[in-house]
KOLDO-559907 format. One line per 8 residues: for each residue x, y negated, z negated of C-alpha. Coordinates in nm, 2 decimals, always signed. Each point is the difference from the previous one (the first is absolute). Layout:
// KOLDO-559907
X Y Z ~ ... $
// end
This chain:
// KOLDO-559907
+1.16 -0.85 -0.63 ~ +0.31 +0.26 -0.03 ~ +0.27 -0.15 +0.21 ~ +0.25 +0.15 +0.14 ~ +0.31 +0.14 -0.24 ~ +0.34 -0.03 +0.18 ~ +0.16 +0.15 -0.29 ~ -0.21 +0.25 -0.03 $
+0.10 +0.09 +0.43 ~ +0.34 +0.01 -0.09 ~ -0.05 +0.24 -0.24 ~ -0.17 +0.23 +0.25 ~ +0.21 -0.02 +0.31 ~ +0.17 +0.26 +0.11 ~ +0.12 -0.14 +0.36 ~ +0.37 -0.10 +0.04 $
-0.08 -0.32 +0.19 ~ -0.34 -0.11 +0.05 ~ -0.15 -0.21 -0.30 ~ +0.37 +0.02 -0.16 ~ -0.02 -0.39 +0.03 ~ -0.33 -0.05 -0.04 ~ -0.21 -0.40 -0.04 ~ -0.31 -0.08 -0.16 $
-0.25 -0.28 +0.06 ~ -0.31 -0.07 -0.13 ~ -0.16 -0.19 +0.29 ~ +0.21 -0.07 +0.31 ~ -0.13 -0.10 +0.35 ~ +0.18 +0.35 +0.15 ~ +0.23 +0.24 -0.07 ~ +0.13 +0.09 +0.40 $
+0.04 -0.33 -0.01 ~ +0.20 -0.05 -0.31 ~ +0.24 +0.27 +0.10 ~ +0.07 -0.08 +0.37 ~ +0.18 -0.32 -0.16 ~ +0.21 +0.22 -0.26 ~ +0.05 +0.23 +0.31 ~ +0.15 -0.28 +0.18 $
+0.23 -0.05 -0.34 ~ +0.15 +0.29 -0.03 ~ -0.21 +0.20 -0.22 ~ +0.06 +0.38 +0.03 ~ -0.24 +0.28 +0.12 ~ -0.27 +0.16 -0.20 ~ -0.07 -0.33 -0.21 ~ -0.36 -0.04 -0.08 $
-0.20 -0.31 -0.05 ~ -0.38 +0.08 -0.12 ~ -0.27 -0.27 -0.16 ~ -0.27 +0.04 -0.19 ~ -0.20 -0.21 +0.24 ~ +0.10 -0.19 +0.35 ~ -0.16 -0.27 +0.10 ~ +0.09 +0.02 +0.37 $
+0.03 +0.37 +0.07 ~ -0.05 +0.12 +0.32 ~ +0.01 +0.29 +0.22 ~ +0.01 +0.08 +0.30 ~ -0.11 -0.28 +0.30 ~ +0.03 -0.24 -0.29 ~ -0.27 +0.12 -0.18 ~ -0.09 -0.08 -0.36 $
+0.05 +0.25 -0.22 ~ -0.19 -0.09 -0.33 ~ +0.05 +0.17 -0.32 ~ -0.15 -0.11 -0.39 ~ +0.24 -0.05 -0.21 ~ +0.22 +0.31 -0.16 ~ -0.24 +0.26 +0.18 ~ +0.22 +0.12 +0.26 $
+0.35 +0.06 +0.07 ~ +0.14 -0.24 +0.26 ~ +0.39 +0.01 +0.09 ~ +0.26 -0.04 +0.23 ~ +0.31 +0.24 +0.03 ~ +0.31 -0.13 +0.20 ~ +0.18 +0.24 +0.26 ~ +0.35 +0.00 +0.17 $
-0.02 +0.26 +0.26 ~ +0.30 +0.10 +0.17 ~ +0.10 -0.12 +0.38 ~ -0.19 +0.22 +0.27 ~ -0.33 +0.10 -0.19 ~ -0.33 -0.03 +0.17 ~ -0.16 -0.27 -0.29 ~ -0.33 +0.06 +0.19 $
+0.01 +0.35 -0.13 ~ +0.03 -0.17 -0.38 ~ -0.39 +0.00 -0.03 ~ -0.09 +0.33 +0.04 ~ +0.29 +0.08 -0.23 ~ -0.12 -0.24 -0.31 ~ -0.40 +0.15 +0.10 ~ +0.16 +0.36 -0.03 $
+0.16 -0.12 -0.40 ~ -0.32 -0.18 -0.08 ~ -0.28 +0.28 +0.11 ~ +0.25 +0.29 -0.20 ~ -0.03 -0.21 -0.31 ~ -0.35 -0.06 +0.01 ~ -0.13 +0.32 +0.13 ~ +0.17 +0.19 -0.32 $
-0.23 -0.18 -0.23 ~ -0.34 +0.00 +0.19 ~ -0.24 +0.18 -0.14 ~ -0.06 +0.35 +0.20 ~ -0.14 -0.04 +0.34 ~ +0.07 -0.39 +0.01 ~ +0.28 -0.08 +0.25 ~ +0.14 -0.30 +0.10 $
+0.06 -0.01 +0.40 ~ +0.21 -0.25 +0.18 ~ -0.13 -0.21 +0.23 ~ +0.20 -0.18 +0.29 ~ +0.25 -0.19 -0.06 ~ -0.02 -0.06 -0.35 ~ -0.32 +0.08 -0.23 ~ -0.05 +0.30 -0.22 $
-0.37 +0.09 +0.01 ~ -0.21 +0.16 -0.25 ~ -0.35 +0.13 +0.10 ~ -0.08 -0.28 +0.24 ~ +0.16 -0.27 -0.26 ~ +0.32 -0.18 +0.02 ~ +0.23 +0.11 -0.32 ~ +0.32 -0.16 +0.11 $
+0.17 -0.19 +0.25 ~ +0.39 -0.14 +0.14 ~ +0.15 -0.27 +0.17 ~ +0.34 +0.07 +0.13 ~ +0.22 -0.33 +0.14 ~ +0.35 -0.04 +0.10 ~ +0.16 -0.25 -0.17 ~ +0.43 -0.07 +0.01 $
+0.09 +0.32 +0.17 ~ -0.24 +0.16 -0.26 ~ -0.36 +0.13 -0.09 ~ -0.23 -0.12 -0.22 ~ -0.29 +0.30 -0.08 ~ -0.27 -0.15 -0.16 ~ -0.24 +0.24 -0.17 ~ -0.38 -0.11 -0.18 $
-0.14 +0.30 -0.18 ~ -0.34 -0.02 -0.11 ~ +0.02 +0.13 -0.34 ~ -0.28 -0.14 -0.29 ~ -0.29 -0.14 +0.19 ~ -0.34 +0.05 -0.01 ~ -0.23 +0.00 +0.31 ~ -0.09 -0.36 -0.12 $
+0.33 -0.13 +0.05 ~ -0.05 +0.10 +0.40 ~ -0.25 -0.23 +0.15 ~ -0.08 -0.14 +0.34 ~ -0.05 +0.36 +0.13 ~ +0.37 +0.05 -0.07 ~ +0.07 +0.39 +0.05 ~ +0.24 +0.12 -0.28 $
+0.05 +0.21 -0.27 ~ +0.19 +0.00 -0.36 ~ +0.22 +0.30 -0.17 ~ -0.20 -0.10 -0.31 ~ -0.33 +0.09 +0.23 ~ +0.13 +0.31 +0.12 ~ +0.17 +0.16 -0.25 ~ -0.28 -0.15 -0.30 $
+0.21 -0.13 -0.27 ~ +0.30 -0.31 -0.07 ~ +0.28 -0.01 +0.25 ~ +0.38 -0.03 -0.24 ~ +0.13 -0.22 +0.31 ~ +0.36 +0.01 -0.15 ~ -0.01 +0.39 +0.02 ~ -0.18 +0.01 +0.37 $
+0.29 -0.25 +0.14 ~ +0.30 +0.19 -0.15 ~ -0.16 +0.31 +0.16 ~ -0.05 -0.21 +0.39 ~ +0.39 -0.10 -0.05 ~ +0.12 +0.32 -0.08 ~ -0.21 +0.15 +0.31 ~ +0.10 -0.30 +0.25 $
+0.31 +0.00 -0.06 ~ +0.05 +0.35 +0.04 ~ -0.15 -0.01 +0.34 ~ +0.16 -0.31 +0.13 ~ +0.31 +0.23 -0.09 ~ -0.11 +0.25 +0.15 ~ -0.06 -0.18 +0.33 ~ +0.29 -0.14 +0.00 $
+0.25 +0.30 -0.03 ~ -0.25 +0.27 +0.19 ~ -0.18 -0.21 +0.25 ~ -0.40 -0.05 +0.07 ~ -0.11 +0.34 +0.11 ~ -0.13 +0.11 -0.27 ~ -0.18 -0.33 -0.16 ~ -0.17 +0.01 +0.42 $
-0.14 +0.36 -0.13 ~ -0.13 -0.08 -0.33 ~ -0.17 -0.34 +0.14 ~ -0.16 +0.17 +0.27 ~ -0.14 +0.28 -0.23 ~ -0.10 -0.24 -0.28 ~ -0.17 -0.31 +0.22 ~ -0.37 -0.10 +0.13 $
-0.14 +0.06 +0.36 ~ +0.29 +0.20 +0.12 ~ -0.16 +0.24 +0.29 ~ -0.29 -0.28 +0.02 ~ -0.12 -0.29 +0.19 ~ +0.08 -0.30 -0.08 ~ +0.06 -0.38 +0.09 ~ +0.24 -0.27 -0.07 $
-0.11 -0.27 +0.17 ~ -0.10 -0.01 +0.37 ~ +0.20 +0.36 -0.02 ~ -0.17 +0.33 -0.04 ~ +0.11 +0.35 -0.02 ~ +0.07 +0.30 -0.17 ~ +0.20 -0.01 -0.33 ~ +0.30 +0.22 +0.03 $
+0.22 -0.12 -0.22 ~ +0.34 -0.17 -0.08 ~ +0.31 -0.01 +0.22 ~ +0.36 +0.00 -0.09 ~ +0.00 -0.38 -0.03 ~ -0.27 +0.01 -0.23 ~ -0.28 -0.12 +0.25 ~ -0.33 +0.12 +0.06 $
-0.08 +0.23 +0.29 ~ -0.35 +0.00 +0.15 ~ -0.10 +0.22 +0.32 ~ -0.18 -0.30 +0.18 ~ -0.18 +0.09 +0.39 ~ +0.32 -0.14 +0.14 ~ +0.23 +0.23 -0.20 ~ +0.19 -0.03 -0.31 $
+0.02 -0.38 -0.16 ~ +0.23 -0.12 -0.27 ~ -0.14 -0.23 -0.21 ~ +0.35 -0.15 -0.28 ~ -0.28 -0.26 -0.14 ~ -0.38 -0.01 -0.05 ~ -0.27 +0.14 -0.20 ~ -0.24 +0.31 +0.07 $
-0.33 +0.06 -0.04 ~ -0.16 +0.37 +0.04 ~ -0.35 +0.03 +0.20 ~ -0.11 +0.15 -0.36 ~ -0.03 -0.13 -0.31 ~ +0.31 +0.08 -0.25 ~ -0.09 +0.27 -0.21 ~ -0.23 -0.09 -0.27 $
// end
């Protein structure tokens, strides 16, 4: 079991902020939770919390997420935003950074697609996922990354995927989280000083089912995409419906 190396991370980063203060922990019941308190303490923005293995993880609709030990990459990055941003638009932003790291190291002709509000897709399989909560006039992002599994390590019909799958060798963890930093930072920068036009654009050309039918819940419609809040638009029989929670299914499989 090769866990993870925080020495070896500060080595590698490259950010300005996020993982500068950086903790460790073998086990602990949850990251998000962990750093909400600190938030509420005064700890600054882009410090990271990750462990090797929670054992009360969860994602979204207080769902289990479930990981063996040291096989995937499961942290939580603490943001400040300024006064007067849309936060709701913070998801699509951190799906943007995590979809641009991964999609430089697929192989050719694997791409990971973003599926709303918070999953990065791979072929029909879940690679990664986020949980983003407001704590203390801050956010807590919480991100798992699927990293060395094997397909015996998903059971219970459990849909996902790992890098190590994918990409068909060891995962260096250390080097693939200085890389996510580095790019989510940069775009949480980004959104910040130029707004959340342009994240809107990429999103919509990167995600599942846009220009299909879909359903999320009792509502049906056509996918069209996100607004400017960061909310899913679907073209229902009743006109356009805004849907700022939920989660989508397409009348056809995901791609296999």
């Amino acid at each position: 079991m090769n866990l993870f190396d925080a020495s070896k991370l500060r080595a590698l980063l490259r950010t300005k902020s996020f993982g500068r203060v950086f903790e460790y922990h073998e086990d602990l019941d949850s990251t998000n939770r962990l750093l909400r308190e600190q938030a509420g303490q005064g700890a600054v923005e882009g410090t990271v919390v990750l462990a090797d293995h929670q054992s009360q993880g969860k994602g979204r609709w207080g769902r289990h997420w479930e990981s063996p030990k040291a096989k995937s990459l499961l942290f939580s990055v603490l943001l400040r935003p300024p006064e007067g941003k849309v936060l709701s638009q913070l998801s699509a932003v951190l799906g943007v950074a995590l979809a641009r790291t991964l999609n430089r190291r697929l192989p050719l002709g694997t791409k990971a697609l973003l599926k709303w509000p918070n999953d990065l897709w791979v072929e029909g399989r879940k690679l990664s996922g986020a949980l983003l909560e407001h704590s203390a006039g801050a956010v807590v992002a919480g991100i798992g990354l699927n990293c060395q599994q094997s397909a015996r390590d998903f059971q219970g019909g459990l849909e996902a995927v790992s890098l190590s799958t994918l990409e068909g060798g060891d995962i260096d963890r250390e080097a693939l989280l200085a890389d996510l930093l580095l790019e989510l930072e940069s775009c949480y920068e980004a959104w910040k000083s130029s707004g959340f036009e342009a994240f809107k654009a990429e999103w919509n050309a990167g995600a599942c089912f846009i220009g299909e039918m879909a359903a999320a819940g009792d509502i049906k419609g056509r996918v069209i995409g996100l607004d400017d809040t960061g909310a899913l638009l679907m073209q229902g029989d009743e006109g356009t419906l805004v849907l700022n929670s939920g989660e989508i299914k397409a009348f056809r499989p995901l791609p296999q």
